[in-house]
Residue frames relative to the residue before (quaternion, step in Angstrom):
aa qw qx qy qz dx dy dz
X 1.0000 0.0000 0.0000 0.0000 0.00 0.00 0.00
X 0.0606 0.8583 -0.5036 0.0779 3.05 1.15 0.83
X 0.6801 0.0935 0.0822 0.7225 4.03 0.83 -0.98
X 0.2913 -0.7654 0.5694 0.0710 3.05 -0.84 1.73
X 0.3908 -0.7560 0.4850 0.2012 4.07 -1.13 0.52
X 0.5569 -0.5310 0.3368 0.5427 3.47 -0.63 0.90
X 0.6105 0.5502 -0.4208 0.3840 3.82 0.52 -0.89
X 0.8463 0.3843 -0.2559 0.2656 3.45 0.69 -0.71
X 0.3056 0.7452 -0.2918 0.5159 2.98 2.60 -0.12
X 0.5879 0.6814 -0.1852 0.3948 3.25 1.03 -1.62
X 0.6338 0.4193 -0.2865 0.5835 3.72 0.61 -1.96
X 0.8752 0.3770 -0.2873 0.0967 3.00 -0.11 -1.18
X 0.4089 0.5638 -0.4370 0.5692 3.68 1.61 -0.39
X 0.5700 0.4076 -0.5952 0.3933 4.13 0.07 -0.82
X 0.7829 0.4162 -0.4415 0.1374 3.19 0.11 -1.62
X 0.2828 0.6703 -0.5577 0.3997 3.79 1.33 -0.51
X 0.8861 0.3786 -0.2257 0.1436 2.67 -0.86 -2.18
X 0.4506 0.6881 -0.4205 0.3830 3.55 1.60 -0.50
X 0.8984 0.0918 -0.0936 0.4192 3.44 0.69 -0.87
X 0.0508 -0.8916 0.4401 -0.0940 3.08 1.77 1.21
X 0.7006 0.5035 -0.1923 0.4677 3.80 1.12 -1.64
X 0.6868 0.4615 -0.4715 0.3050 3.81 0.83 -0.65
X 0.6293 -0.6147 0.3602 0.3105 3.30 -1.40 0.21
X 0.7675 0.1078 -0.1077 0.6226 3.59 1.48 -0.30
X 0.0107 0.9471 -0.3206 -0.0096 3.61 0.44 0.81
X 0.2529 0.8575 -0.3598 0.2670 3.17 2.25 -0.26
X 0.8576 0.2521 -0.2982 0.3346 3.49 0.54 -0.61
X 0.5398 0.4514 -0.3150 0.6369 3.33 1.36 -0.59
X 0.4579 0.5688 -0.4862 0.4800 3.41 0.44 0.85
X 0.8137 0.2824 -0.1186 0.4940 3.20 0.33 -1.74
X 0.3437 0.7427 -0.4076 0.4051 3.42 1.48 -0.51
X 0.7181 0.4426 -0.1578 0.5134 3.49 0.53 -1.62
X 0.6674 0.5869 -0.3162 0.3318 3.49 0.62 -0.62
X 0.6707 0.5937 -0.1907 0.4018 2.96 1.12 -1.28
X 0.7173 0.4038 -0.2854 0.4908 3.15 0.87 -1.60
X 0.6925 0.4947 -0.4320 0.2983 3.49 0.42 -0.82
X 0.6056 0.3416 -0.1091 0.7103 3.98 1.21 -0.99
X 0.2659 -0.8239 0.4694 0.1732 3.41 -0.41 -0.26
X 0.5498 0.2700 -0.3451 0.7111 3.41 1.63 0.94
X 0.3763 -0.6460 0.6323 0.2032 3.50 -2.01 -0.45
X 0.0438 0.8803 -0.4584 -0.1140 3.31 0.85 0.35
X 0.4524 -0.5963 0.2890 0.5969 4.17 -0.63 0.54
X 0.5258 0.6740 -0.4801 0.1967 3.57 0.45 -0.35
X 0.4488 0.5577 -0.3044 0.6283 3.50 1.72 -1.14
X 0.7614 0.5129 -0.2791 0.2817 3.49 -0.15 -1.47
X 0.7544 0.3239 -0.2957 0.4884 3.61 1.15 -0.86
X 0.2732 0.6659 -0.4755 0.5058 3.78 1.66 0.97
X 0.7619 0.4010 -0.2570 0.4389 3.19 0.03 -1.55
X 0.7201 0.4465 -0.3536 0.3962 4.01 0.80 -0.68
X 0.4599 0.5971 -0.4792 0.4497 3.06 1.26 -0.66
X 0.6959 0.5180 -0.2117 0.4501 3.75 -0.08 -1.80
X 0.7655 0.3398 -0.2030 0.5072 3.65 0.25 -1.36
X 0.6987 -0.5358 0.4708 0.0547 3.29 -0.15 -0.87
X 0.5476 0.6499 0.0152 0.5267 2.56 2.06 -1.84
X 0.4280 -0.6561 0.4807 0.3940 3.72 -0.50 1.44
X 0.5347 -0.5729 0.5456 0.2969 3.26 -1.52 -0.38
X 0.5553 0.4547 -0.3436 0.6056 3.25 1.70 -0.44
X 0.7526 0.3415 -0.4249 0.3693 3.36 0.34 -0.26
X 0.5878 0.5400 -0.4223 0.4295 3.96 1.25 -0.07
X 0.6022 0.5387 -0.3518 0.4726 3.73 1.48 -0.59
X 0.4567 0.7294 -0.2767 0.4275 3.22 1.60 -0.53
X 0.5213 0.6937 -0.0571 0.4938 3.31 1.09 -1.61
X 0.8401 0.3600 -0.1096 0.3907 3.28 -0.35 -1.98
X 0.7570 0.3705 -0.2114 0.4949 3.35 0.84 -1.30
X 0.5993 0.4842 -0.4777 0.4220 3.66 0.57 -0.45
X 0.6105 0.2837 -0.4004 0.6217 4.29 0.28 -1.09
X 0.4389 -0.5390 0.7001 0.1635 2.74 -2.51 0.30
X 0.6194 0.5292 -0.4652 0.3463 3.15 0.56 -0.20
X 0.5577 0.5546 -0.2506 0.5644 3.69 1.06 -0.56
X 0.1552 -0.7346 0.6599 -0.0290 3.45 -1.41 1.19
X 0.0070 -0.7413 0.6558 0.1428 3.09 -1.20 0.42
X 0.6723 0.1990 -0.4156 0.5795 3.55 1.03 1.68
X 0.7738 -0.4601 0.3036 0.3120 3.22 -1.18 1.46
X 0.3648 -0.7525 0.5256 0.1562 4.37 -1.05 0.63
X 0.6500 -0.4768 0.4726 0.3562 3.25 -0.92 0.05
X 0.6704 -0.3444 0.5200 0.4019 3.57 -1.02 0.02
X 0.7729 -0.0764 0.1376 0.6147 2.95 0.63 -1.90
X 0.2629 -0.7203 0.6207 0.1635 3.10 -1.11 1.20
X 0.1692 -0.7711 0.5672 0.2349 3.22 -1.08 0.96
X 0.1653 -0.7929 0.5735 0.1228 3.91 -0.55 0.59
X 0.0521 -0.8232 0.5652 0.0176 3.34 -0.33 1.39
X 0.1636 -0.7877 0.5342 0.2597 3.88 -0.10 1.18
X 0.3959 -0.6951 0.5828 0.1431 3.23 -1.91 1.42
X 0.2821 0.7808 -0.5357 0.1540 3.94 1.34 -0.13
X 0.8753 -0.2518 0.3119 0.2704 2.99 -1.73 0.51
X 0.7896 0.2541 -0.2108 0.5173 3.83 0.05 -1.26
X 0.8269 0.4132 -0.2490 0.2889 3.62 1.01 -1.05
X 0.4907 0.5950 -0.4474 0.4528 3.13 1.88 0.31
X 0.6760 0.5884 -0.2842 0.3407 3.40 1.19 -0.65
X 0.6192 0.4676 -0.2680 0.5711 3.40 1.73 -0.81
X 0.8020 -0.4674 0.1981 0.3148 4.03 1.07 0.15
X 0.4124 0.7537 -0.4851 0.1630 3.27 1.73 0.35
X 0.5141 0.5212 -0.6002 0.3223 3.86 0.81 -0.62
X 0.5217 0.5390 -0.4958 0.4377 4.00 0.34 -0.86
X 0.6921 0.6040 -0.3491 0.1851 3.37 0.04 -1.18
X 0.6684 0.4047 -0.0865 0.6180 2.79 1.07 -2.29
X 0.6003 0.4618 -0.5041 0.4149 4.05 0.36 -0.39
X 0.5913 0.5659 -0.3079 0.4851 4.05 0.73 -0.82
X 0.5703 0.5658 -0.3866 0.4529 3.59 0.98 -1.05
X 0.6210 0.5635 -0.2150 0.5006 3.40 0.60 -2.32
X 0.7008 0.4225 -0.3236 0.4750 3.98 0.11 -0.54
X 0.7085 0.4998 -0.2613 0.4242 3.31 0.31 -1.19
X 0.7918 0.2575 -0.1902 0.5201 3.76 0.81 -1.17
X 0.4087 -0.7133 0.4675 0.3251 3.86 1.19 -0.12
X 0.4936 0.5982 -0.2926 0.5594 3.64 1.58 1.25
X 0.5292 -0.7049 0.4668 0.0723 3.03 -1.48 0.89
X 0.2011 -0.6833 0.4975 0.4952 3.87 0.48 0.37
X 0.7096 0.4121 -0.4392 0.3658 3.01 -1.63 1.20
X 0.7716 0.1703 -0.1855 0.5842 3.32 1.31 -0.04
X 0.5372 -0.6301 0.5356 0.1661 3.38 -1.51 0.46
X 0.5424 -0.5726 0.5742 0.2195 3.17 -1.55 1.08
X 0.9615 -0.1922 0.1960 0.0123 3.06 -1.81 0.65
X 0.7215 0.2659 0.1688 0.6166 2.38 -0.04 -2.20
X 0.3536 -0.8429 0.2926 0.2809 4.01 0.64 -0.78
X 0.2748 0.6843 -0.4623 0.4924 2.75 1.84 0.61
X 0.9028 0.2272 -0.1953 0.3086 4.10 0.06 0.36
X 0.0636 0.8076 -0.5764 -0.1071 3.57 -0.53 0.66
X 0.0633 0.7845 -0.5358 -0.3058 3.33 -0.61 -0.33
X 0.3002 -0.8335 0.4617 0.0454 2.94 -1.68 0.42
X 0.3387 -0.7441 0.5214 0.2445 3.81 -0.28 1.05
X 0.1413 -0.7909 0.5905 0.0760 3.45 -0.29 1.49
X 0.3420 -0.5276 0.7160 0.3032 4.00 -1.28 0.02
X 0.7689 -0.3531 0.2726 0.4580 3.67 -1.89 1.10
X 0.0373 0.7944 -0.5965 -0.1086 3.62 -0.89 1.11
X 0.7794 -0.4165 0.1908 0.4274 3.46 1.25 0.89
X 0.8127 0.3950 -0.2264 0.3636 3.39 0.74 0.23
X 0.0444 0.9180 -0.3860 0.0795 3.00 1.52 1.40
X 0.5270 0.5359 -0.3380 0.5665 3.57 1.40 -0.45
X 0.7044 0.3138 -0.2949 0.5643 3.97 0.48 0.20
X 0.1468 0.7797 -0.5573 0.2449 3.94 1.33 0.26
X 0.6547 -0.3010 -0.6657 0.1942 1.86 -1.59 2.57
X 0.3267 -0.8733 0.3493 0.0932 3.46 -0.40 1.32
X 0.2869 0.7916 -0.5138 -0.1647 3.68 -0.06 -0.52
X 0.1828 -0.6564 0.6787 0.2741 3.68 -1.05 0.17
X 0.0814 -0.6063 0.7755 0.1565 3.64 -1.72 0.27
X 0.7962 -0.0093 -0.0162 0.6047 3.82 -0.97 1.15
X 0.8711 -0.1568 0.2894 0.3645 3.52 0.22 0.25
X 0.7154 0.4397 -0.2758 0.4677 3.62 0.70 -1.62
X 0.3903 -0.7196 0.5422 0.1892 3.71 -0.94 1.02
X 0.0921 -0.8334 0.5343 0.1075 3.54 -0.73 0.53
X 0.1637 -0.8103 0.5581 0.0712 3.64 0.38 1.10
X 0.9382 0.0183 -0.1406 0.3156 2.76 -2.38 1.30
X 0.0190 -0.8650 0.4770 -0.1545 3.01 1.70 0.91
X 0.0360 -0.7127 0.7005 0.0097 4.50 -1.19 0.80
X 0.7006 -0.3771 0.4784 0.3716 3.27 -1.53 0.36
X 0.4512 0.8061 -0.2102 0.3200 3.56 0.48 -0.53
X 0.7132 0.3118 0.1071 0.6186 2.90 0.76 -2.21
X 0.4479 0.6468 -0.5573 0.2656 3.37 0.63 -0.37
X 0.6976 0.5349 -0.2107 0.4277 3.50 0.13 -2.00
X 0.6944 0.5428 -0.2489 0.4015 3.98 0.50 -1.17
X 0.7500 0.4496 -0.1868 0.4477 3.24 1.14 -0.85
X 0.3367 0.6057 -0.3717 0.6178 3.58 1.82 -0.92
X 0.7227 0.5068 -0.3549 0.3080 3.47 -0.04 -1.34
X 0.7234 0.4085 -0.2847 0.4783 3.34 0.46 -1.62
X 0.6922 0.4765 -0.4551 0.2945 3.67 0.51 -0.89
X 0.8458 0.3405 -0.2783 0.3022 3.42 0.78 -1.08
X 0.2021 0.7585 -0.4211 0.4545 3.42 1.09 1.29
X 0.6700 0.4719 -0.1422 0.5551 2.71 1.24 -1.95
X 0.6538 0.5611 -0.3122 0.4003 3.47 0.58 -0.77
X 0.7483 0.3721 -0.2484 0.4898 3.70 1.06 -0.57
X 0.5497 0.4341 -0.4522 0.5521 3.51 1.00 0.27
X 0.3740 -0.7460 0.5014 0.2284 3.58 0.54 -0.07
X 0.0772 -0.8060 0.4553 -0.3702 2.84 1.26 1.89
């Protein structure tokens, strides 16, 4: 999103105006941003102040503090490997280190081709299934080094059918 289009100027003032009436809208703002684009780049960010009002230091503020928010483009598939407590203990650094090998990436960045991001996730709740990972959502319990490679596999299949 290197040079936003009027069309995307456009999306993005609506999303303001959607919540034009609330008293703090900063996040259900960027909320909307994200999903709709799937990053926030500052260029977006110095939109939303413009429109809002809202410094730009204080929306970079925002972006960079949650994780769930990007301020560079995701993977196809993002692979969130959680580092919590039970699943670091049952073997997630292996996990997410096998990932980083497998895709020639760092968690936190994306592959190439863009079909991969991964991500170092903090306890997402599923310590009774320990080592967890989710890709898009789908949980992968008691996840092992093992599985790692099989699943790469299935995904980047998926990735060439334009799945």
């Amino acid at each position: 999103m290197a040079r936003i289009s009027e069309v995307g100027v456009k999306k993005i003032l609506e999303i303001c105006d959607r919540y034009a009436d609330e008293k703090t809208p900063l996040m259900m703002i960027l909320s909307d941003i994200q999903n709709e684009y799937g990053y926030i780049p500052l260029e977006v960010q110095k939109i939303v102040s413009e429109k809002t009002g809202i410094s730009v230091a204080e929306i970079y503020g925002v972006v960079t503090f949650y994780s769930f928010f990007s301020l560079e483009p995701k993977g196809k598939f993002v692979i969130g490997c959680c580092m919590g407590t039970a699943c670091y203990v049952k073997g997630a650094q292996q996990i997410i280190d096998k990932f980083s090998e497998l895709l020639g990436i760092a968690p936190g960045q994306t592959t190439a081709d863009g079909l991969f991001t991964i991500d170092s996730l903090r306890c997402i709740g599923a310590c009774g299934i320990a080592p967890a990972v989710t890709i898009n959502g789908k949980v992968y319990p008691k996840m092992t080094v093992d599985m790692v490679a099989p699943v790469v596999e299935e995904y980047r299949a998926k990735g060439g059918n334009g799945q």
